[in-house]
BATOR-529251 format. One record per residue (C-alpha): residue number from 1; residue in three letters; x, y negated, z. Coordinates in nm, 2 decimals, padded with zeros to 4 digits. Last residue first. Layout:
<pts>
(pt NUM; 'ALA'; (X; Y; Z)) ...
</pts>
This chain:
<pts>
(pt 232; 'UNK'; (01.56; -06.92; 13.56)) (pt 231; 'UNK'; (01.65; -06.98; 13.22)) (pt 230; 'UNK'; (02.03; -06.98; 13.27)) (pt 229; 'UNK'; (02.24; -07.11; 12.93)) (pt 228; 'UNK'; (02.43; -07.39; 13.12)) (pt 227; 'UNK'; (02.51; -07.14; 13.37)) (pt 226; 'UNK'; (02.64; -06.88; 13.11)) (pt 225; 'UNK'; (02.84; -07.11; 12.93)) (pt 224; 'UNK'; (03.14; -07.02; 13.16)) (pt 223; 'UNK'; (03.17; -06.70; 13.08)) (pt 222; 'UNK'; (03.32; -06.81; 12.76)) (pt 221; 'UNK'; (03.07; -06.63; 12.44)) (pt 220; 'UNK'; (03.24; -06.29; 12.36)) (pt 219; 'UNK'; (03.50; -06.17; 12.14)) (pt 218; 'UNK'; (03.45; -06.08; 11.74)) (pt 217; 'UNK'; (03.72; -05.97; 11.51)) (pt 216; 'UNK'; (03.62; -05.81; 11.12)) (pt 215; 'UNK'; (03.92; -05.69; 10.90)) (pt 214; 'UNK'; (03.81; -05.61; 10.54)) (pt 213; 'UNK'; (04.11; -05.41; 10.35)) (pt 212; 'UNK'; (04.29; -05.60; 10.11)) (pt 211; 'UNK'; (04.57; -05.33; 10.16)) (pt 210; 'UNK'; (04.82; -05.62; 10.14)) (pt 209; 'UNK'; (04.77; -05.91; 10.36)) (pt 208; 'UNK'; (04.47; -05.80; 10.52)) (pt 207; 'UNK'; (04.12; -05.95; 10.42)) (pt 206; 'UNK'; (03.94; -06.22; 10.66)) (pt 205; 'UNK'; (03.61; -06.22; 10.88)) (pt 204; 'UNK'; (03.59; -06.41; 11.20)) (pt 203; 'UNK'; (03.41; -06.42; 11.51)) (pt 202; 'UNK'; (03.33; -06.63; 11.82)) (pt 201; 'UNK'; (03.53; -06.95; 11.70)) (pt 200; 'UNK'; (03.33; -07.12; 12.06)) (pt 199; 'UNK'; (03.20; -07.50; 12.10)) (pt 198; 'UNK'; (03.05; -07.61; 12.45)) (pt 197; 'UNK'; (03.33; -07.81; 12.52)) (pt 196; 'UNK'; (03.64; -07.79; 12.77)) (pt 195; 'UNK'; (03.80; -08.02; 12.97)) (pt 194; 'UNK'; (03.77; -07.78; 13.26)) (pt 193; 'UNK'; (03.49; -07.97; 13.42)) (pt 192; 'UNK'; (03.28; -08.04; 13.10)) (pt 191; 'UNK'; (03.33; -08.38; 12.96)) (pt 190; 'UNK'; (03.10; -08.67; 13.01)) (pt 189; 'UNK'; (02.82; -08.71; 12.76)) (pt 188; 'UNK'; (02.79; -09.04; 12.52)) (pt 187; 'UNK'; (02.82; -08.85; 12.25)) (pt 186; 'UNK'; (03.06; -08.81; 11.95)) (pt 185; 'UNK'; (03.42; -08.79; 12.14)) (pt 184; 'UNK'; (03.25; -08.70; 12.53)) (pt 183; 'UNK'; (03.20; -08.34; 12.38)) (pt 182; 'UNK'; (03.06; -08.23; 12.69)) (pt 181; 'UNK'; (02.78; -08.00; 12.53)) (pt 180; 'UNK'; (02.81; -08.04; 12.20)) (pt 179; 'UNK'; (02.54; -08.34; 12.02)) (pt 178; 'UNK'; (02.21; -08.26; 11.95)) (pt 177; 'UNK'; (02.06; -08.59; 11.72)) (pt 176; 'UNK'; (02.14; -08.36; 11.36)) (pt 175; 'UNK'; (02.42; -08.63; 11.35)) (pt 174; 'UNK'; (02.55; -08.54; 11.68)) (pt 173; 'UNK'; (02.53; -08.14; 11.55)) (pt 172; 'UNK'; (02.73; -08.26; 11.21)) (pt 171; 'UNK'; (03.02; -08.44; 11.36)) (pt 170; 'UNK'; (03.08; -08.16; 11.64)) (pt 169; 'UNK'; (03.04; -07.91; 11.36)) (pt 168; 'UNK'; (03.28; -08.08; 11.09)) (pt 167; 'UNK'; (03.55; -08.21; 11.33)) (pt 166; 'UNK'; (03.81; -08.23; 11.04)) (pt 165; 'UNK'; (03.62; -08.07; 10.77)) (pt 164; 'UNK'; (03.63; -07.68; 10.68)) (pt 163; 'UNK'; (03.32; -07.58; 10.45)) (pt 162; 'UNK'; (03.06; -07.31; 10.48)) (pt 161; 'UNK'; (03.01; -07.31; 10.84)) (pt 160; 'UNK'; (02.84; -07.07; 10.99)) (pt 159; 'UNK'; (02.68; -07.14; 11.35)) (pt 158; 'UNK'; (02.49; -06.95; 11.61)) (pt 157; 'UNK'; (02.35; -07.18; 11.81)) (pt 156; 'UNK'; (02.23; -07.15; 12.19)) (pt 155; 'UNK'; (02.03; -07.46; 12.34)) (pt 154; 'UNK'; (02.02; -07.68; 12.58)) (pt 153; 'UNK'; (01.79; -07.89; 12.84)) (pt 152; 'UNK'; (01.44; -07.70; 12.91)) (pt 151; 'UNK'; (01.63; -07.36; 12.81)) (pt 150; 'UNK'; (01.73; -07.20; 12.44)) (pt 149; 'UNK'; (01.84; -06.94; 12.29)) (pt 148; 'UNK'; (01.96; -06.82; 11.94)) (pt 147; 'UNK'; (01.92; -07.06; 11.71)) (pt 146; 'UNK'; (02.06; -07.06; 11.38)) (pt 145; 'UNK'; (02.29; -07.25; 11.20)) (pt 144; 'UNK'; (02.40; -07.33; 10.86)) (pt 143; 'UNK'; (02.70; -07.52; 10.80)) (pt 142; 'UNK'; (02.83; -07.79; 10.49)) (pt 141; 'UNK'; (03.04; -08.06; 10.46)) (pt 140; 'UNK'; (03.07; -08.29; 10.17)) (pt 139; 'UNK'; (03.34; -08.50; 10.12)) (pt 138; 'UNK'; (03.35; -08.90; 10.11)) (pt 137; 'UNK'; (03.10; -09.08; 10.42)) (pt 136; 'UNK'; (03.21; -09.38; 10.51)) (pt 135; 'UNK'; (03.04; -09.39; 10.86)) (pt 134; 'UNK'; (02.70; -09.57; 10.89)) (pt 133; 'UNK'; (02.48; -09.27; 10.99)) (pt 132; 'UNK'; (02.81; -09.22; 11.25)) (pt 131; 'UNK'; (02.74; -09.53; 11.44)) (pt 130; 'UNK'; (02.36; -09.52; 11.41)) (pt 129; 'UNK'; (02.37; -09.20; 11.61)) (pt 128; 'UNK'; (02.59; -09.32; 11.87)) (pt 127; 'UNK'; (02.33; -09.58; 11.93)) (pt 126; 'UNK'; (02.06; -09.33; 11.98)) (pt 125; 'UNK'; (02.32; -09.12; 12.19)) (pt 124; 'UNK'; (02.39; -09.42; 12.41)) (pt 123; 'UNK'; (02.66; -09.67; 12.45)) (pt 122; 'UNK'; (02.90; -09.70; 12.71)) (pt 121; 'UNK'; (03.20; -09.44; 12.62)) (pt 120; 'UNK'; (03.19; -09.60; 12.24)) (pt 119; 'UNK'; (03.57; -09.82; 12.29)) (pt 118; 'UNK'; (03.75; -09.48; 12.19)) (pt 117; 'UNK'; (03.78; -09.20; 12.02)) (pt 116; 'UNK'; (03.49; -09.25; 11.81)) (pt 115; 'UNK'; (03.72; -09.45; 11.52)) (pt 114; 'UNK'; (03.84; -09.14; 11.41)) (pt 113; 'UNK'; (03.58; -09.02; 11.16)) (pt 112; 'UNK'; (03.74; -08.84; 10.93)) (pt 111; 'UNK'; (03.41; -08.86; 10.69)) (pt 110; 'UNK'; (03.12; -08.65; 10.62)) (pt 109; 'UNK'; (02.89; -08.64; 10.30)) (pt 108; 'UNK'; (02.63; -08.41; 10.40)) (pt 107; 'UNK'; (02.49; -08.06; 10.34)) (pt 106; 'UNK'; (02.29; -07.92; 10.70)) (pt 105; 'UNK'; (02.15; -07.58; 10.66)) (pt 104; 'UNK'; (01.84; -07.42; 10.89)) (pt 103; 'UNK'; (01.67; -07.22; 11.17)) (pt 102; 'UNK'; (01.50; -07.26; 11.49)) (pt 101; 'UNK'; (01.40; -07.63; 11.29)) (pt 100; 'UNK'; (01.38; -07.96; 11.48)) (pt 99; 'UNK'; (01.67; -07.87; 11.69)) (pt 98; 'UNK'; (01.64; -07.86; 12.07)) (pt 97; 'UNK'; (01.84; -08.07; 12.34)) (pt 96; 'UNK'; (02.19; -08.06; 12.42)) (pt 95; 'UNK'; (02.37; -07.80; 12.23)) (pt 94; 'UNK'; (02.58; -07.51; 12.33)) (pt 93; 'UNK'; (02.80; -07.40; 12.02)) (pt 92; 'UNK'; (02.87; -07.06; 11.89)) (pt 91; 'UNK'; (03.12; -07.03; 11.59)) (pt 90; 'UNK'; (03.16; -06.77; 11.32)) (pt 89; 'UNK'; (03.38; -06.78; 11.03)) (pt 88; 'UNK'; (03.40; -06.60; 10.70)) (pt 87; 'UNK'; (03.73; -06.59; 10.48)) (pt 86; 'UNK'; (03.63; -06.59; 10.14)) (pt 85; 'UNK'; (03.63; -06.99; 10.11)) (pt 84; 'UNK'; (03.88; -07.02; 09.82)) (pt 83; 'UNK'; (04.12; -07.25; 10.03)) (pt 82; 'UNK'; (04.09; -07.00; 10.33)) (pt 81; 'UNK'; (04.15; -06.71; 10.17)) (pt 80; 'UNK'; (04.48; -06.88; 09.96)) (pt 79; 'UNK'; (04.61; -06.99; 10.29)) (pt 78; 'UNK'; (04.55; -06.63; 10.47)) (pt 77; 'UNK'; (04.73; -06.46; 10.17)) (pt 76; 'UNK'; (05.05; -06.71; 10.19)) (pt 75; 'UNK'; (05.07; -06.70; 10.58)) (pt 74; 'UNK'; (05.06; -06.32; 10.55)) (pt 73; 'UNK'; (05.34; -06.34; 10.26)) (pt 72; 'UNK'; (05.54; -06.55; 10.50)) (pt 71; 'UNK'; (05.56; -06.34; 10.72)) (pt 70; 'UNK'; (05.38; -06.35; 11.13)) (pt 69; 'UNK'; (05.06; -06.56; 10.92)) (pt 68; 'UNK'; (04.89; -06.70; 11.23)) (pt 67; 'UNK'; (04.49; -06.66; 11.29)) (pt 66; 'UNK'; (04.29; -06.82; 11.57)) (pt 65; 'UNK'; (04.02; -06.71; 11.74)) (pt 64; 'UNK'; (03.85; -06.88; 12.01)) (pt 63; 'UNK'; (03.83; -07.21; 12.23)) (pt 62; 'UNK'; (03.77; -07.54; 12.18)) (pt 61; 'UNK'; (03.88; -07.82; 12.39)) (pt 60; 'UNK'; (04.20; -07.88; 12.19)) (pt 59; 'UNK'; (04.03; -07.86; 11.84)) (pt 58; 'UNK'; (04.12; -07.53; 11.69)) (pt 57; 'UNK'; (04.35; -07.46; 11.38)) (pt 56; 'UNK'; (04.41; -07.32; 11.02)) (pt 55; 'UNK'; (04.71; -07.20; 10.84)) (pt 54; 'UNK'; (04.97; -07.15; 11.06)) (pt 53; 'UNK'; (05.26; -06.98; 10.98)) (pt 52; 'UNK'; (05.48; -06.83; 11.27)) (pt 51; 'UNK'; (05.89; -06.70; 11.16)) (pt 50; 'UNK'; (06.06; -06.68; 11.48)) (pt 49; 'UNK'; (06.36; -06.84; 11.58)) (pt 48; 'UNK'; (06.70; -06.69; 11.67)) (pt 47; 'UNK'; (06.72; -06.34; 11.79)) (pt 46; 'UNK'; (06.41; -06.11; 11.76)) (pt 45; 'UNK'; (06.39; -05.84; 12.05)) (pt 44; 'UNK'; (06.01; -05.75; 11.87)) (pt 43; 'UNK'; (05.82; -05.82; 12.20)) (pt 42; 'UNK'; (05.99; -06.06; 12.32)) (pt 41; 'UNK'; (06.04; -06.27; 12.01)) (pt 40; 'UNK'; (05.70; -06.19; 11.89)) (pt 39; 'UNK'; (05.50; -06.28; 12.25)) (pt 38; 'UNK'; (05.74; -06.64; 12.23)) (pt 37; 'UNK'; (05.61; -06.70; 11.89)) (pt 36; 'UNK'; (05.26; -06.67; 12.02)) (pt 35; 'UNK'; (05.33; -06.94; 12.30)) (pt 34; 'UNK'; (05.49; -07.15; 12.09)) (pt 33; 'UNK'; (05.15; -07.14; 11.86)) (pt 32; 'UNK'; (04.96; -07.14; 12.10)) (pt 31; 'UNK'; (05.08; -07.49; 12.24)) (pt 30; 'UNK'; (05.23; -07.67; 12.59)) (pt 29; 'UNK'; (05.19; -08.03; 12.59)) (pt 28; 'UNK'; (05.51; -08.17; 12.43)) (pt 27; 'UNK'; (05.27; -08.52; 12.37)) (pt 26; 'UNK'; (05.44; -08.51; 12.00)) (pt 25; 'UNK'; (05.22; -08.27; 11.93)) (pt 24; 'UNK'; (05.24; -07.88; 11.95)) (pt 23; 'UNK'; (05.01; -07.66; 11.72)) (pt 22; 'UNK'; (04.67; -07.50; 11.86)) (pt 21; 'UNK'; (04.69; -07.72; 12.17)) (pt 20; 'UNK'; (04.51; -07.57; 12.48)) (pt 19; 'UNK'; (04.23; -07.72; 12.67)) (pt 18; 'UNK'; (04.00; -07.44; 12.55)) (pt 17; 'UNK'; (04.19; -07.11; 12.56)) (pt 16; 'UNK'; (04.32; -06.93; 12.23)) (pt 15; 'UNK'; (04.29; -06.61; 12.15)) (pt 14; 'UNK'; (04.52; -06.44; 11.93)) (pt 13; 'UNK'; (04.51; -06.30; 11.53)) (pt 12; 'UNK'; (04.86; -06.16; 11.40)) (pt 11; 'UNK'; (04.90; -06.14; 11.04)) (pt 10; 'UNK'; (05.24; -05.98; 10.88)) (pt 9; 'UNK'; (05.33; -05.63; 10.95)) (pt 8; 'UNK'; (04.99; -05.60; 11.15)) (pt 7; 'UNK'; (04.81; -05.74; 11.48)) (pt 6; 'UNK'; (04.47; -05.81; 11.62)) (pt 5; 'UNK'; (04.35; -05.93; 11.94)) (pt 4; 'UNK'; (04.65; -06.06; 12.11)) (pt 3; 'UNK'; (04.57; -06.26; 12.49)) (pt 2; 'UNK'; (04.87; -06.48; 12.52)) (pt 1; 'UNK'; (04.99; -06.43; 12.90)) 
</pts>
């Protein structure tokens, strides 16, 4: 069952799970985005297909919010929030290690790097490291973080990123030398049980599609982060 956490004439905002496709591939995994258009035609008795824009999305083993446009004047407002940076995400991530500073920005040229899907499983996070230090780099990418626990192997950020590149945080935390939890793409780490990683979309910040009035969601870290964040 989709879990809805906000809903007018034309945005609709919904959870989604890690392991779950945010928009269907050709693999014909199941995908949010079906599985929110299925929740409208049910719920509204629509015949035929249903009108979903997306305008942003979550890597597979991420979880949190996600916003669809449910007309195609919400889809239009969301676009044009997200290309001129007003709409304000939130993400939590579980790190391995501790950063340098409790507190800080990161601005760096980033690239879509793709070539760390593969054939890098047996080298180690130094190494991993160099890799991506030598990537192309052609577009800035920029986050600040904060952090907000920590134990003897992982810590607790609270992250705000200020621009939208393809893998920006998982990119920019192994570059920092404290790579996701389980995020076996730019670390040498294994995968978390669940295929999951320790990245979250905890919160976000956006205008409605007509009445420009402020809408604010926030949900709570997974549950299961809380054994990785134990200090006992």
């Amino acid at each position: 069952m989709i879990k809805v956490l906000y809903e007018d004439n034309h945005i609709i905002a919904v959870y989604k799970p890690a392991g779950v496709l945010t928009q269907g591939d050709r693999s014909g995994e199941p995908c949010l985005m079906d599985d929110a258009k299925n929740y409208l035609k049910e719920k509204y008795k629509k015949p035929g297909n249903v009108f979903l824009g997306l305008v942003h999305r979550l890597d597979k083993p991420v979880s949190g919010i996600v916003l669809f446009g449910k007309t195609s004047k919400g889809a239009s407002r969301l676009s044009e929030q997200f290309r001129n940076h007003t709409i304000q995400k939130t993400y939590h991530a579980i790190v391995v290690g501790r950063p340098k500073e409790e507190k800080g920005s990161i601005k760096e040229k980033v690239n879509k790097i793709s070539f760390f899907a593969e054939g890098f499983t047996n080298k180690t996070d130094e190494e991993l490291l160099a890799e991506i230090k030598k990537a192309t780099k052609t577009r800035t990418a920029e986050l600040e973080y904060e952090v907000v626990k920590k134990n003897e192997k992982y810590s607790l950020l609270r992250i705000l990123p200020k621009t939208g590149r393809f893998h920006q945080i998982r990119i920019q935390m192994a570059s920092m030398g404290c790579p996701i939890l389980g995020d076996s793409k730019y670390s040498n780490q294994r995968p978390l049980p669940d295929q999951s990683i320790g990245l979250a979309a905890t919160a976000i910040k956006f205008k409605s599609a007509t009445d420009n009035k402020d809408i604010n969601l926030e949900i709570p870290l997974p549950e299961n982060w809380k054994k990785y964040l134990s200090t006992g």
